[in-house]
C-alpha positions as CSV (number, residue, x, y, z in Angstrom):
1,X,212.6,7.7,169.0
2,X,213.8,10.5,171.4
3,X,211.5,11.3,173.7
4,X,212.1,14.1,176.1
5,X,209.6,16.8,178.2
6,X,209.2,19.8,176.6
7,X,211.0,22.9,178.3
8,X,208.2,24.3,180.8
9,X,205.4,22.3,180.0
10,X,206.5,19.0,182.0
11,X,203.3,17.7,180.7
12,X,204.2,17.4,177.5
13,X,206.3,15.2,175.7
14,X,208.7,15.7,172.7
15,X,208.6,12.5,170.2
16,X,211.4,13.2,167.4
17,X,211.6,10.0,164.8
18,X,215.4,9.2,164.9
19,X,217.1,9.3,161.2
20,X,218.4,5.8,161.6
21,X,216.6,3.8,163.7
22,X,218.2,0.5,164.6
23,X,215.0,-1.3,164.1
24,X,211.6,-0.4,163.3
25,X,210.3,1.3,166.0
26,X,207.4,0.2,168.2
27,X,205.0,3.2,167.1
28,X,205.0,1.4,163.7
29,X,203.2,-1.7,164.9
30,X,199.5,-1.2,166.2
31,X,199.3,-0.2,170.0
32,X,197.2,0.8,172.9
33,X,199.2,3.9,175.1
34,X,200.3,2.0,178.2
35,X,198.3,-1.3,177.9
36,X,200.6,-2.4,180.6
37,X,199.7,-0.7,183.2
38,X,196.7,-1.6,185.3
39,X,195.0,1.7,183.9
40,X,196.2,2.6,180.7
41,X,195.7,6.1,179.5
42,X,192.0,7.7,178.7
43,X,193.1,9.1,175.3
44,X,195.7,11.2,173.6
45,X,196.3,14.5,172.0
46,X,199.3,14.7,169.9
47,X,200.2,17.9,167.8
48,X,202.4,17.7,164.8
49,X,205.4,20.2,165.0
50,X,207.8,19.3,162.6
51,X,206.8,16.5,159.6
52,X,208.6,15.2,156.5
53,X,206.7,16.0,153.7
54,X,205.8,12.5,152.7
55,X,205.7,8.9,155.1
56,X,204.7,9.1,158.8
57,X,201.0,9.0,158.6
58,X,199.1,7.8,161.7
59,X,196.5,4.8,161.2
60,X,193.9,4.3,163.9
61,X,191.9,1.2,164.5
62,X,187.9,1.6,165.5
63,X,187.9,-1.4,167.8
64,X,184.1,-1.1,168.8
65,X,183.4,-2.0,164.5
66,X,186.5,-4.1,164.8
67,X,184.8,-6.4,168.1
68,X,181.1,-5.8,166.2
69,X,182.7,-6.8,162.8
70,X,183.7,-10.8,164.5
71,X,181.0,-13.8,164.2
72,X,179.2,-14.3,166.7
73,X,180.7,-17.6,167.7
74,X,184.0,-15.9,168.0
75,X,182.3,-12.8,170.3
76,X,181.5,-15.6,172.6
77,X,184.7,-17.3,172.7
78,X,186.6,-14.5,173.4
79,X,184.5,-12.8,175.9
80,X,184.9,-13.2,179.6
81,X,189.2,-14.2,178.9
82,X,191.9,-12.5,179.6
83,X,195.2,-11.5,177.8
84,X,198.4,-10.8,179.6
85,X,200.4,-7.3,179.0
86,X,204.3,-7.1,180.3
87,X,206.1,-4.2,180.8
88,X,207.6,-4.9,177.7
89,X,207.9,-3.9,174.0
90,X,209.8,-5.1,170.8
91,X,212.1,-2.0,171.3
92,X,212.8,-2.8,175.1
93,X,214.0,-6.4,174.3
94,X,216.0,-5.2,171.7
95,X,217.5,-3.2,174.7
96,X,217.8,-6.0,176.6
97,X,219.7,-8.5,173.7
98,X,222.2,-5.9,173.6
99,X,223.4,-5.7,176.5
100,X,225.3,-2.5,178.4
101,X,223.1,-0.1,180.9
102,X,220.1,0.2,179.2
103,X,219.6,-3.2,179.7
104,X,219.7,-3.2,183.3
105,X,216.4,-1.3,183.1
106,X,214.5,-3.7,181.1
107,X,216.0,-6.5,182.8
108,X,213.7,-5.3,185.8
109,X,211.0,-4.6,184.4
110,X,211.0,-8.8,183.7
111,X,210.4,-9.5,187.1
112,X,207.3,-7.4,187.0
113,X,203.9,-9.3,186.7
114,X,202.2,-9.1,183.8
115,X,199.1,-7.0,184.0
116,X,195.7,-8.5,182.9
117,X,192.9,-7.2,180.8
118,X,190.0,-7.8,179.3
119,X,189.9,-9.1,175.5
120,X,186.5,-7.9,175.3
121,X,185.8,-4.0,177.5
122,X,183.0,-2.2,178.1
123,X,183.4,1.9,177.6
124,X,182.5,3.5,180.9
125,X,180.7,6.0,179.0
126,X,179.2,4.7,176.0
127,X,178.5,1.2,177.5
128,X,179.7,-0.2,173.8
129,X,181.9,-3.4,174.1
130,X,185.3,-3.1,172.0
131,X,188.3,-5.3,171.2
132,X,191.2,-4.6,174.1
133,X,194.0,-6.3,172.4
134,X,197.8,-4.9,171.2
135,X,200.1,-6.6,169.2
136,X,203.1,-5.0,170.4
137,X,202.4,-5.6,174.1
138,X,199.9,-8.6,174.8
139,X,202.1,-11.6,175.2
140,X,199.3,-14.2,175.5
141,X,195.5,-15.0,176.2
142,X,195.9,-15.9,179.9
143,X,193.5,-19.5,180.1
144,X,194.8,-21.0,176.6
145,X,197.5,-23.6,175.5
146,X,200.4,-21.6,173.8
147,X,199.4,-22.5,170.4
148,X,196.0,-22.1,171.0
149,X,196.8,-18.2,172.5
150,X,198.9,-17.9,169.5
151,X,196.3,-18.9,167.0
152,X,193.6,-16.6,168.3
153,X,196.0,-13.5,169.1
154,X,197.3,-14.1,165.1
155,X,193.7,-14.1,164.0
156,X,192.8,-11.0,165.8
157,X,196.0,-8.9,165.0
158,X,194.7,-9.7,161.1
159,X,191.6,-8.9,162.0
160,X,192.4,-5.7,163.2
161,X,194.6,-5.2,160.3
162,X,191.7,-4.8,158.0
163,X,190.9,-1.7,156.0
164,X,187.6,-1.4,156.8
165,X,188.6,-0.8,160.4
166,X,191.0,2.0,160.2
167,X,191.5,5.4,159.4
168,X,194.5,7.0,158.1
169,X,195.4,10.7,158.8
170,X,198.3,12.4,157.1
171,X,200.3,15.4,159.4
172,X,201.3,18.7,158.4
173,X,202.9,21.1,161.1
174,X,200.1,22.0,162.9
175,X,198.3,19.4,162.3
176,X,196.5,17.9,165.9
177,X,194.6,14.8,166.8
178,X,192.6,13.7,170.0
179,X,191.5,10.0,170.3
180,X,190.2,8.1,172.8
181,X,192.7,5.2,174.0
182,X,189.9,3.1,175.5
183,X,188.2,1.9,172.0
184,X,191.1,2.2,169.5
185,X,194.5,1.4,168.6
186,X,196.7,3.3,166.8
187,X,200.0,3.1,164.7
188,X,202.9,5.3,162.6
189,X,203.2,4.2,159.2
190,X,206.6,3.2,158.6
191,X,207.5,4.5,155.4
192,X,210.0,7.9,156.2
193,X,212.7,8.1,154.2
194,X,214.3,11.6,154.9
195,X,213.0,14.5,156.9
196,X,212.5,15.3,160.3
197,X,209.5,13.9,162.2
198,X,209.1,16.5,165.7
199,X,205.8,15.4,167.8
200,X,204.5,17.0,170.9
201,X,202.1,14.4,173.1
202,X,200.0,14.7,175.8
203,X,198.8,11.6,177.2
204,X,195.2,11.7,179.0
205,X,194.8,10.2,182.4
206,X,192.8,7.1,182.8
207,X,190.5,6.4,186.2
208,X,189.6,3.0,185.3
209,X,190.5,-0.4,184.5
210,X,189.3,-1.7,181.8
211,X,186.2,-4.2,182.4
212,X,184.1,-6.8,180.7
């Protein structure tokens, strides 16, 4: 991606899909906005300025019917932990393999402490509980062996992954969406072959943590 503010509107950001991306980028693999930080963004609004005619869609993931849609044996067992989120995505250690001065950056951000959130968080407002989990940031449930955090991350992500959870929305210039970051995750389909992909982004504010 290039991402850069928008002449006079520091607020928003410009997110143009490079033509030849070195490796998929980490829009294409489901997220949360800033899961890293100790309050991750309230929502989103992002405007379509520019979109190739085919490829690019945006998936979303309802993670209240995603957390409702587990047994109830698995609700339990996953409520009350904790999963860890670095400062880190698949794009920034690809940065960081590399080498050269973009490294030096993420090499920093290693020495950073992992935030830690909720697998399972209430909505301030609606009092629902949802699934807080993202496969491109969450490196591990915090109180489990390795292989046990990896087995129960891998089952979620597939959960997740399911159709019955998501929505798909396909952009034309103009074309604007508003979601709320604290009960879904969201993705670009990766699937655009030529054209030019231009996307203005505001992100929302968030006030809170996110809690049991």
């Amino acid at each position: 991606f290039i991402k850069n503010r928008v002449a006079g509107e520091p607020e928003v950001e410009s997110l143009e899909l490079a033509k030849t991306p070195p490796l998929a980028p980490p829009t294409s693999i489901l997220h949360i906005d800033l899961s890293s930080s100790e309050i991750p963004t309230k929502g989103t609004v992002l405007y379509a300025v520019d979109v190739p005619e085919m490829g690019g869609d945006t998936i979303w993931v309802n993670c209240y019917a995603a957390y409702e849609g587990l047994s109830e044996p698995m609700q339990q067992f996953i409520r009350g932990r904790t999963g860890l989120f670095p400062a880190l995505d698949v794009a920034a250690l690809d940065r960081l393999v590399k080498g050269g001065p973009a490294a030096m950056d993420v090499a920093a951000r290693f020495k950073q402490a992992p935030t830690e959130h909720p697998l399972v968080s209430t909505h301030p407002e609606t009092g629902r509980k949802s699934l807080f989990i993202d496969p491109l940031r969450m490196w591990c449930i915090s109180d489990l062996e390795p292989d046990e955090s990896r087995a129960i991350s891998s089952f979620l992500n597939e959960h997740i992954s399911q159709p019955e959870f998501q929505c798909r929305f396909h952009w034309r210039p103009g074309s604007l969406a508003v979601w709320d970051n604290r009960c879904t995750l969201h993705k670009r389909v990766d699937d655009v072959v030529e054209g030019r992909r231009l996307m203005h982004r505001v992100p929302i504010a968030g006030t809170d943590r996110p809690v049991m």
